[in-house]
C-alpha positions as CSV (number, residue, x, y, z in Angstrom):
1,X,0.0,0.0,0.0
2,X,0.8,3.8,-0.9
3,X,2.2,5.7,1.9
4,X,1.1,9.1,2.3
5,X,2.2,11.9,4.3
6,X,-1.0,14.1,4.2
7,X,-4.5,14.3,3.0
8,X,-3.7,16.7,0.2
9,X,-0.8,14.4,-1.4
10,X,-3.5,11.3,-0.9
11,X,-6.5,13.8,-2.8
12,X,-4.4,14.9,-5.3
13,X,-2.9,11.3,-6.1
14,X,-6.7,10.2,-6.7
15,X,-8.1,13.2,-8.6
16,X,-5.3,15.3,-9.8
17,X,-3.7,15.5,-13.1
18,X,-4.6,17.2,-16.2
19,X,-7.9,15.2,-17.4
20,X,-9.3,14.0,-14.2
21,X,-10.5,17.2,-12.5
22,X,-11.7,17.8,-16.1
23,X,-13.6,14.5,-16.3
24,X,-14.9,15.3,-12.8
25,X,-16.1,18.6,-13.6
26,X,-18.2,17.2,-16.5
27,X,-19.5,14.1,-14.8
28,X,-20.8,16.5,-11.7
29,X,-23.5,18.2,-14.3
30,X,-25.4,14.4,-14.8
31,X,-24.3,11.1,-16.3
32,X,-22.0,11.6,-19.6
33,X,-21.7,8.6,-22.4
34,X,-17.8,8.0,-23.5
35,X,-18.5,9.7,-26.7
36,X,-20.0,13.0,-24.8
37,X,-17.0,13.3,-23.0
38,X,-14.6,13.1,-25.7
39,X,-16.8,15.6,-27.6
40,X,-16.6,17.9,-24.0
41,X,-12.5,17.3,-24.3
42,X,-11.6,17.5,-27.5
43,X,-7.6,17.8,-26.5
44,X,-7.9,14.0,-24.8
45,X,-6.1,10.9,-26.5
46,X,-9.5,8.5,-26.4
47,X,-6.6,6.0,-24.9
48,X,-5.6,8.5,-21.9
49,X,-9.3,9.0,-21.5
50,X,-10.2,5.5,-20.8
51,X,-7.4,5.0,-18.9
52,X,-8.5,7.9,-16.4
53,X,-11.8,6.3,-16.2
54,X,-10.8,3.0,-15.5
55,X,-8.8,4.6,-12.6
56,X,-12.1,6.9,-11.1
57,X,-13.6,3.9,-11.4
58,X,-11.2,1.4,-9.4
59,X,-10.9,4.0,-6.5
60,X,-14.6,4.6,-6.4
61,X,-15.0,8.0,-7.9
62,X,-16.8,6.6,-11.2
63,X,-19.1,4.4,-11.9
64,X,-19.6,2.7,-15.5
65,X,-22.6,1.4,-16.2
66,X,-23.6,-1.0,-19.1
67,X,-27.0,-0.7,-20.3
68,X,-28.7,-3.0,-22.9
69,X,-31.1,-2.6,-25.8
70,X,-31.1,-1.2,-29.4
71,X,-28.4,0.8,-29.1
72,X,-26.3,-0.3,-25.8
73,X,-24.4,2.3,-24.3
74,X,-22.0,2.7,-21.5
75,X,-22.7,5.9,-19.1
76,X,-20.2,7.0,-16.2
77,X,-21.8,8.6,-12.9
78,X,-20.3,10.2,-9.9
79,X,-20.3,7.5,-6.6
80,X,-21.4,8.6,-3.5
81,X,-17.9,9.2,-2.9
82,X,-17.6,11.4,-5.8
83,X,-20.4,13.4,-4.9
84,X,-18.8,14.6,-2.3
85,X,-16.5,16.4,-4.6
86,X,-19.2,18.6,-5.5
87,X,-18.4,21.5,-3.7
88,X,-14.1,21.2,-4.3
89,X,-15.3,20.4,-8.1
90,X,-17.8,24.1,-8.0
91,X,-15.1,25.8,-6.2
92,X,-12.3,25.2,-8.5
93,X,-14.3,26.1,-12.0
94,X,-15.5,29.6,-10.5
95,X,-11.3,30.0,-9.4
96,X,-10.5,29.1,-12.9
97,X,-13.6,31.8,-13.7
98,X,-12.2,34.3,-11.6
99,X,-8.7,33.8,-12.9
100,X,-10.2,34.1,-16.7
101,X,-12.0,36.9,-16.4
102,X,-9.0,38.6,-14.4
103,X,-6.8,37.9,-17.6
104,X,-9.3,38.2,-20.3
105,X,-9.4,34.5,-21.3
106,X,-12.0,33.1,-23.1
107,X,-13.0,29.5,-23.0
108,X,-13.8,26.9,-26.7
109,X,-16.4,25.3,-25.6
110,X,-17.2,22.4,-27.8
């Protein structure tokens, strides 16, 4: 097992990165399909992105689910535990507001 020596190096190791908080941030507005995402992050390798999921998903962050019919689909979800990122998740994108607006970036939204 990891060792840590704080709560913030332990955080960080689960959710940072470049494409996590991302992936995060999306995924706390509703349920997202694969394809939505990569549409949502257009400067994502579809190989980094799956691997980021898989890893949500194996410390409990994501869930995948599977669902059968016509047209199956797979859609990822927040867990419990990653609903409790809400408020970190809300926090950070109005920073990252703040910051834009202080330096007169504007933001490609796909």
């Amino acid at each position: 097992m990891k060792r840590y020596h704080c709560a913030a190096e332990l955080a960080v190791d689960l959710i940072g990165g470049k494409w996590k908080p991302v992936i995060l941030a999306h995924l706390k507005e509703g349920a997202h399909r694969y394809g939505e995402l990569r549409r949502r992050m257009p400067g994502v390798s579809e190989k980094m992105l799956t691997q980021q999921l898989r890893e949500l998903a194996a410390d409990g962050i994501v869930r995948r689910e599977e669902f059968d019919g016509r047209v199956p689909h797979v859609e990822y979800h927040l867990t419990e535990v990653g609903e409790e990122l809400r408020p970190v998740l809300q926090a950070l994108y109005e920073w990252g507001e703040r910051r834009a607006a202080d330096r007169g970036i504007t933001f490609d939204r796909p």
